[in-house]
MARBAFI-722942 format. One record per atom (N, C-alpha, C): x, y, z. Coordinates in steps of 0.05 Angstrom, whole numbers, plus 5000, padded with zeros to 4 digits. Each point is the difference from the previous one (the first is absolute). Layout:
# residues N
XYZ ...
***
This chain:
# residues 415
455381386088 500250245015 497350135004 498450025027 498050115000 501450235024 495950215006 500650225012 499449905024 502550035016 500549955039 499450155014 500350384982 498150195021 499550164982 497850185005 500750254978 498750265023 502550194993 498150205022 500150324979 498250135007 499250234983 498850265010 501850145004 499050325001 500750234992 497350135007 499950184982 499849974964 498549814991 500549894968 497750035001 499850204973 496850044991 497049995021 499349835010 498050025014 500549895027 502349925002 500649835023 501450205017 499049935027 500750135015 503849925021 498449805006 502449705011 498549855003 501149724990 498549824993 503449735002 499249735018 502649875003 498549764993 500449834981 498349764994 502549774998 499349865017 501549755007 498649694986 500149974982 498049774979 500749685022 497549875004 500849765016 499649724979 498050104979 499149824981 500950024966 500149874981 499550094983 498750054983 498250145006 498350194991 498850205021 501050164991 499550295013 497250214992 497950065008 497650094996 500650205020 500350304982 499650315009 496750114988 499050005030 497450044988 499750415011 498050104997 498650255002 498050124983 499450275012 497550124978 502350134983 497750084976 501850204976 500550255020 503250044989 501250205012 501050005033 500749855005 501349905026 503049905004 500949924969 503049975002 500349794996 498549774991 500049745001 502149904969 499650204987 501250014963 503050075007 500150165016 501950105011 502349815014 499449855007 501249745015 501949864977 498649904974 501649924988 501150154976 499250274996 501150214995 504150015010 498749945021 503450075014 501449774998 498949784994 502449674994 500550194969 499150104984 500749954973 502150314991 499550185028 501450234996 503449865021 499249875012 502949915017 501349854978 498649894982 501549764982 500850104975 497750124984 499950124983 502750234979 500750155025 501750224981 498550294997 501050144983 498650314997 497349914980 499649794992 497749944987 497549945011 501149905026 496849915008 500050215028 501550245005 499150235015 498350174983 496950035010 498650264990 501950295003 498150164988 501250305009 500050095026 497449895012 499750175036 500649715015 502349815002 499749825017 499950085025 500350255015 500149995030 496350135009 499549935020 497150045010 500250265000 497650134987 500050255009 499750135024 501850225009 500350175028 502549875010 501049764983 502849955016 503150104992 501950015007 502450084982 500949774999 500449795000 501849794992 497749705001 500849764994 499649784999 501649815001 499349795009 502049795002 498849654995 501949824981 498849735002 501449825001 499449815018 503349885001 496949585000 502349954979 499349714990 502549825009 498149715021 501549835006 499949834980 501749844999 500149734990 501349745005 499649865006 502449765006 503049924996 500650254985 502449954986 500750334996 498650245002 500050264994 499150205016 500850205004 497650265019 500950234969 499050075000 498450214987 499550355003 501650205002 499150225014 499850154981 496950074990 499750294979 499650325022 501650064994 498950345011 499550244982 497750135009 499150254977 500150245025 500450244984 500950235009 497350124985 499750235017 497650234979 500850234987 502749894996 501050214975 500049794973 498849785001 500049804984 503149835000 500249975016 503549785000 499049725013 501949934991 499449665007 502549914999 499549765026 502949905003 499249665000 502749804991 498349835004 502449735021 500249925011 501549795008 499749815002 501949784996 499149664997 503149785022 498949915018 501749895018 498949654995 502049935011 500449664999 498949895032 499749825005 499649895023 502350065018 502750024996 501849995007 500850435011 497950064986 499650365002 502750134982 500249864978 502350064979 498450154975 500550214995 498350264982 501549944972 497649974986 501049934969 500450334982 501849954992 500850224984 498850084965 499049815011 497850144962 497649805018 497950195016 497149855014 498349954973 499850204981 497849954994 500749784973 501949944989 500749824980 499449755015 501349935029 498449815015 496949945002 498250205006 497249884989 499150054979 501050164984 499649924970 499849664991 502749855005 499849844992 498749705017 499950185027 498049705012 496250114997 499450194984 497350145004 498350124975 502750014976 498450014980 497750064991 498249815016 496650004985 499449955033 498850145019 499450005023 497250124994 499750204975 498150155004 497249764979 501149884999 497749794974 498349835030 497550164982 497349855022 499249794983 498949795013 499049714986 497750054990 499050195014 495850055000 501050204975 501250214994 500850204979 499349834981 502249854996 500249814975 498049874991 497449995007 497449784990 498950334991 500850175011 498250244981 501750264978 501949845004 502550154974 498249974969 500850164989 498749944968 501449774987 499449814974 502249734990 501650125004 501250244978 503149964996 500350065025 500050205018 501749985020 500149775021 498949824999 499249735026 503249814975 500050004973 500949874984 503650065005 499050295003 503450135004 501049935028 498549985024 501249945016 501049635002 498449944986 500449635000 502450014984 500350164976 502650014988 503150105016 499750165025 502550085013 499049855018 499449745007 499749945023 502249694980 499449924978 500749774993 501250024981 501650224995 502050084969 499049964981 497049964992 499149994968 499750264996 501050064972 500550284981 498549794965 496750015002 499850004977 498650174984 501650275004 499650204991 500450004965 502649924999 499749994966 499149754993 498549835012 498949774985 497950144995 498750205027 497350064990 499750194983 501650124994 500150284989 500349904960 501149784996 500549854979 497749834999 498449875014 497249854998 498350184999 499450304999 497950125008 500850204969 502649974994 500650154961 498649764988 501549764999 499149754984 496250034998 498649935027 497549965001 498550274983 500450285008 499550214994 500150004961 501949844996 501450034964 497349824994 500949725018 497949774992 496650054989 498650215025 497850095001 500350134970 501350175002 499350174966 500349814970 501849815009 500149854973 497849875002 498349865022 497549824999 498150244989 500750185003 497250314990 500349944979 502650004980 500250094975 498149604987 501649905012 498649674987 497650015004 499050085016 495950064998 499450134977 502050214993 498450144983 500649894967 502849905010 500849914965 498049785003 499249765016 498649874989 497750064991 498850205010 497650154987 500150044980 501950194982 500850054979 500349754982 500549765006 501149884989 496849794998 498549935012 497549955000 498350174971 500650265005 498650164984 500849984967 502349825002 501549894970 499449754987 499149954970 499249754998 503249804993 498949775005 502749794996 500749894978 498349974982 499449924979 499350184972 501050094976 498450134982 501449914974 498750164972 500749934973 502250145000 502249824976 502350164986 499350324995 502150105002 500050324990 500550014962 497850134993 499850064967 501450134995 502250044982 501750174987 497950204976 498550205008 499150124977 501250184985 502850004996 500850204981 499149944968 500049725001 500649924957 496450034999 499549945030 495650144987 500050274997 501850115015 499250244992 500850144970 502849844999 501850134972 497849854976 498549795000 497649964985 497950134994 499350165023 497250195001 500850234991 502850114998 502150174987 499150034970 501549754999 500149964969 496449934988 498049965011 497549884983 499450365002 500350085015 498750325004 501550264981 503149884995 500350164986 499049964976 500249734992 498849944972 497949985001 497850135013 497350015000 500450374993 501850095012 500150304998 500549994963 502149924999 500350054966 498749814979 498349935003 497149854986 498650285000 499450095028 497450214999 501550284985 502349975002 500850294977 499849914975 500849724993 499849974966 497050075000 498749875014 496349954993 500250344987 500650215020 498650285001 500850124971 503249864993 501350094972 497649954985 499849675001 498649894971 496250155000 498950055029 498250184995 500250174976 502350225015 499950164979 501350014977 501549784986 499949964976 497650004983 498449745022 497749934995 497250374984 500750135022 497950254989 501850204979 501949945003 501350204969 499949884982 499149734991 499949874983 497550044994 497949995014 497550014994 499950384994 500450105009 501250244994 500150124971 502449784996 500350114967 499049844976 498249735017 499049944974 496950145009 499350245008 497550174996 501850234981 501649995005 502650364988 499849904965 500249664997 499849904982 497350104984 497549905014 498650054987 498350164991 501150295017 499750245002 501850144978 502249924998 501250084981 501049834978 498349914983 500849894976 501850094978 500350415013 501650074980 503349855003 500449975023 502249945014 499949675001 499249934985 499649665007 502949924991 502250044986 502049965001 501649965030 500150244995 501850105032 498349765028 498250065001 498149865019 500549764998 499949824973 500649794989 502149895028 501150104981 503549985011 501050045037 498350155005 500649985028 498149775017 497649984986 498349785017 501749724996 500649994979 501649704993 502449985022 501750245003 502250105025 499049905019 497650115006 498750015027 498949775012 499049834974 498649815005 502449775008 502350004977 502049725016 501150065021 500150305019 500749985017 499049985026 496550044991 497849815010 501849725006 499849914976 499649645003 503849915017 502050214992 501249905013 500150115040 499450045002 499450175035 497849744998 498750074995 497049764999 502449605017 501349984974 501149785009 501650035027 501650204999 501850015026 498149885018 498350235008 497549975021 499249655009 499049904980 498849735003 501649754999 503250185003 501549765005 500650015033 498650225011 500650025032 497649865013 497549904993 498949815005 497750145026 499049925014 498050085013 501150165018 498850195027 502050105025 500049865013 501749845013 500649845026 498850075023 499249845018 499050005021 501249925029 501050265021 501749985021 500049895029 496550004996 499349945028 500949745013 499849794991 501949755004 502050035024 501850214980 502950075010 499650145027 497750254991 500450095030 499149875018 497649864996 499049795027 502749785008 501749954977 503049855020 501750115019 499750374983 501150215027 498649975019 497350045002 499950115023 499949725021 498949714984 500749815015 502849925010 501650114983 503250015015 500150165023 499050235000 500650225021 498649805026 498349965002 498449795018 501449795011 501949854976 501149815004 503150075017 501150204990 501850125006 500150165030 497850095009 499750065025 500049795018 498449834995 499049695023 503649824993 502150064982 502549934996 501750145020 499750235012 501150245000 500049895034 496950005013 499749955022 501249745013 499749774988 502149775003 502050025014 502050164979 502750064997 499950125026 498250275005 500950185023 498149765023 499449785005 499449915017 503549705004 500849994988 502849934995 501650135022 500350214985 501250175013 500150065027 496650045009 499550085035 500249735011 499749854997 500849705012 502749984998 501950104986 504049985010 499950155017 498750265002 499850205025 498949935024 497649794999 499449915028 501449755013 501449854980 502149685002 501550205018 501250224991 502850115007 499450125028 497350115008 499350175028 499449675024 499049774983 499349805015 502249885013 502650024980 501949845006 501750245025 499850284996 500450155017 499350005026 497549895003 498550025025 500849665016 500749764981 501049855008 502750115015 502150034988 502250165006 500350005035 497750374998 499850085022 499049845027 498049874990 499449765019 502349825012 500749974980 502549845010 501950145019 500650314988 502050145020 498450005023 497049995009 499250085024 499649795011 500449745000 499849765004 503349965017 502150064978 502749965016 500350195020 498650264996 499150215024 499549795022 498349944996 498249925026 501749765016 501849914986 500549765006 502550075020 501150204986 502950165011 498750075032 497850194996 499450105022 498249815025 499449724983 499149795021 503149845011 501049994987 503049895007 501250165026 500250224997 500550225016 499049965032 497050024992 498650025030 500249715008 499749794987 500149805010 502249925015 502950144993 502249985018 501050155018 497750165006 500550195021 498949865025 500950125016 499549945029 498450145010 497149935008 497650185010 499549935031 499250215009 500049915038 497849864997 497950034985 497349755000 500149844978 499649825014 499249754973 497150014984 500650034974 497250174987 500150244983 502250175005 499550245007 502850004964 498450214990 500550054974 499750234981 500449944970 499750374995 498849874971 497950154986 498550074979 500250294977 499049954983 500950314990 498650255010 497749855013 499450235015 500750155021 500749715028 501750105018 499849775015 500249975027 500249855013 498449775000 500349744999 498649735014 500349895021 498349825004 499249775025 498649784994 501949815002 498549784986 498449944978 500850194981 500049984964 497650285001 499450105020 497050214996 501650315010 498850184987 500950305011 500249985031 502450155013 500049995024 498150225011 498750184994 497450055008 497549885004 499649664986 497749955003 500749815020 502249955014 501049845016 498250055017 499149875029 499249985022 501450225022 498450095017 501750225014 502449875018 499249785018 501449865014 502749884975 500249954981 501249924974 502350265007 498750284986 501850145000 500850135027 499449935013 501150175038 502649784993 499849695007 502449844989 502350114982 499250024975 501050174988 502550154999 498050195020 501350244997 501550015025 499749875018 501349965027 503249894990 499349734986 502349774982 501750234989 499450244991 501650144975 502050165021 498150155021 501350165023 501949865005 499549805015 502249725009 501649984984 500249974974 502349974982 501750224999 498550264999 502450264996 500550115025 499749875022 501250095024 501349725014 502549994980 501249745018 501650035022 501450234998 501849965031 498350265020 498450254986 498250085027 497249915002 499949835017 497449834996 497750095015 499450244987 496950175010 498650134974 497249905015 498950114967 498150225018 499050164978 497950275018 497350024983 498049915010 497550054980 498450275019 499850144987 498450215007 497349985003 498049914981 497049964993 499949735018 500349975024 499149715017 496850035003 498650264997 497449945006 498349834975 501249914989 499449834977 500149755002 501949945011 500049815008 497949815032 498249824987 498649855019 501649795016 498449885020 502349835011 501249695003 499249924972 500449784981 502450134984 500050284985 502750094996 502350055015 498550065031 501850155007 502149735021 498549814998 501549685002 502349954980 498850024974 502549884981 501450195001 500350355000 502850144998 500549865026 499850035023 501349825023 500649834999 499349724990 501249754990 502549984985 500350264983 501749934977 501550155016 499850245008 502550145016 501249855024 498649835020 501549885017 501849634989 498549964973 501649794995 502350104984 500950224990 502150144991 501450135011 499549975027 501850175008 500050395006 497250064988 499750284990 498750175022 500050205004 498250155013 497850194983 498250005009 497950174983 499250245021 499750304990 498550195017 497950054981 497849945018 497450084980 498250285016 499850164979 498250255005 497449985002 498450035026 496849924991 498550185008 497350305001 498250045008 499049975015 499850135018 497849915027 501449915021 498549965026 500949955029 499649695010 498349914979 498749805013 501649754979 499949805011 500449744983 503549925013 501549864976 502749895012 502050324992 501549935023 501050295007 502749985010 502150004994 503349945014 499250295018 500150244983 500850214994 497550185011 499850185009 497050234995 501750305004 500250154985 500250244995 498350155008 500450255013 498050205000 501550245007 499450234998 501050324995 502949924987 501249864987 503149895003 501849895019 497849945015 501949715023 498149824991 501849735019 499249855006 498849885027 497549995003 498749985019 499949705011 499749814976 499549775013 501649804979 501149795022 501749784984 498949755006 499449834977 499549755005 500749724988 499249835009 501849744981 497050004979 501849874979 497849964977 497849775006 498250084993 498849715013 499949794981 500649675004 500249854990 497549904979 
***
């Protein structure tokens, strides 16, 4: 179904304007501000609905407007009032008026408003989202589940950098751990019995000087040599017995030995210590490695789900694919594609989402050179399609020339 006539007045810039298309491809050319936007302005307000009417659709200074779209199979009558009303009617070839018009091009027009040239300058996701309603892929929760997985993945590979650091910083190898309690309960026991040696010693001192003591008391007092007698003899066996105690405890013992085993234990015991806690951070990094395996794996059946997917979808180009970033062409971002690559493209996609109204509308035609402006014509006349392209200027290929909001001059496209 292409456009057989389209006539327009009073619409936004257009004055009256009756365009009878002979080719397909239609080139509305003019300067900025002449009405030329305006042209296909009014295919998308006749087709469209209350969505694709601006707020001021009627020209200013007029009270009403009118647009009436032919088609091979359809006519078309939008009318606007300048109280803001709009009416819309839809007749058959046969001049039989459909009773719900606009559910009728709803469903033959859908996407009338999708430009092919748009689409090579959409951001990924959105070029991605339209390839997705164009070919029923929804891998929304694949991605949304590959992008938790990878996201988890990244932090567990953080933490394994660092445990292996840690674990680097641990030796692998060291001496048994010393049990020093029975050295210490040794150094206990030589110290206390070094303590009670040095109190007997201090006793038998002073035995030692009261003895000597009273044998001067002795000889000072000979009156008393009885009494004196008698106590030095006291004094003296208890000399000789203290005397024996003493020298049966034998020399003072010597500890250092012992403590040089402490403190070589404590030494030993630390470089034991570190081992163990290098033990330890190695089950902690087995356990984040085997984690990160895991996740790899989940993002692997990710990927596989979501290659399964696109691969059985139906794409209007052969090539033409999706990445996590966004769109492909022939395994490479569809931005680094070739321009002639994506005009194809994006022409192929138009073509796909306009199957039963077969007109596509690019606005930006001054972009197009005329090596492009061949292949949208190639692809539109081997499909069946009509194209209206918007272009700048007076000069060059021209169906169409606009000026104050008419149309001044009609011509065939040139070959």
């Amino acid at each position: 179904m292409n456009v057989v006539s389209l006539t327009a007045e009073n619409i936004k810039r257009l004055k009256a304007v009756q365009i009878r298309p002979e080719d397909a491809t239609v080139v509305v050319a003019g300067r900025n501000g002449q009405g030329k936007s305006s042209v296909l302005d009014a295919i998308q307000m006749a087709l469209g609905g209350k969505d694709a009417v601006p707020s001021e659709p009627i020209r200013r200074g007029a009270n009403s407007g009118r647009i009436i779209l032919e088609t091979d199979e359809l006519t078309v009558t939008r009318k606007f009032s300048g109280k803001g009303g709009t009416s819309i009617e839809v007749t058959n070839k046969a001049g039989l008026k459909y009773p719900s018009p606009q559910a009728v091009l709803d469903a033959l027009t859908s996407t009338i408003g999708f430009d092919p040239l748009e689409f090579s300058q959409m951001k990924d996701k959105e070029q991605a989202q339209a390839l997705r309603e164009l070919t029923g892929i929804d891998t929304d929760t694949i991605d949304a589940a590959r992008k938790e997985a990878y996201e988890e993945r990244t932090a567990v590979n953080r933490r394994i950098k660092q445990q292996r650091a840690l674990v680097d910083t641990l030796p692998m190898t060291g001496p048994a751990a010393v049990d020093v309690s029975d050295l210490v309960q040794q150094v206990e026991k030589i110290r206390a019995e070094n303590r009670d040696r040095a109190d007997k010693s201090r006793g038998l001192d002073k035995i030692r000087r009261e003895w000597e003591a009273l044998s001067e008391k002795v000889t000072r007092l000979r009156a008393e040599l009885e009494l004196a007698e008698m106590a030095k003899e006291s004094c003296y066996l208890t000399y000789q017995k203290e005397s024996e105690s003493v020298g049966s405890l034998g020399e003072e013992m010597d500890t250092s030995h012992l403590m040089k085993q402490i403190a070589d234990a404590s030494e030993t015991n630390r470089l034991a210590a570190k081992v163990e806690e290098r033990k330890k951070e190695v089950f902690v990094l087995v356990a984040l490695e085997a984690q990160e395996q895991q996740l790899t794996a989940k993002i692997n059946e990710l990927d596989g789900q979501r290659h399964d997917l696109v691969t059985k979808a139906a794409f209007p180009v052969a090539g033409l694919g999706f990445s996590e970033s966004g769109v492909t062409f022939n395994g490479i971002p569809f931005s680094q594609a070739s321009r002639s690559e994506q005009i194809r493209v994006g022409m192929a996609i138009a073509i796909a989402k306009n199957p039963e109204f077969k007109v596509v509308l690019i606005r930006d035609g001054s972009l197009l050179d005329d090596d492009a402006m061949k292949i949208v014509a190639d692809m539109a006349e081997a499909s069946g399609f009509q194209v209206w392209i918007e272009r700048v200027g007076t000069e060059g290929q021209c169906t169409v020339l606009i000026e104050d909001g008419e149309a001044v001059e009609v011509e065939a496209l040139a070959s």
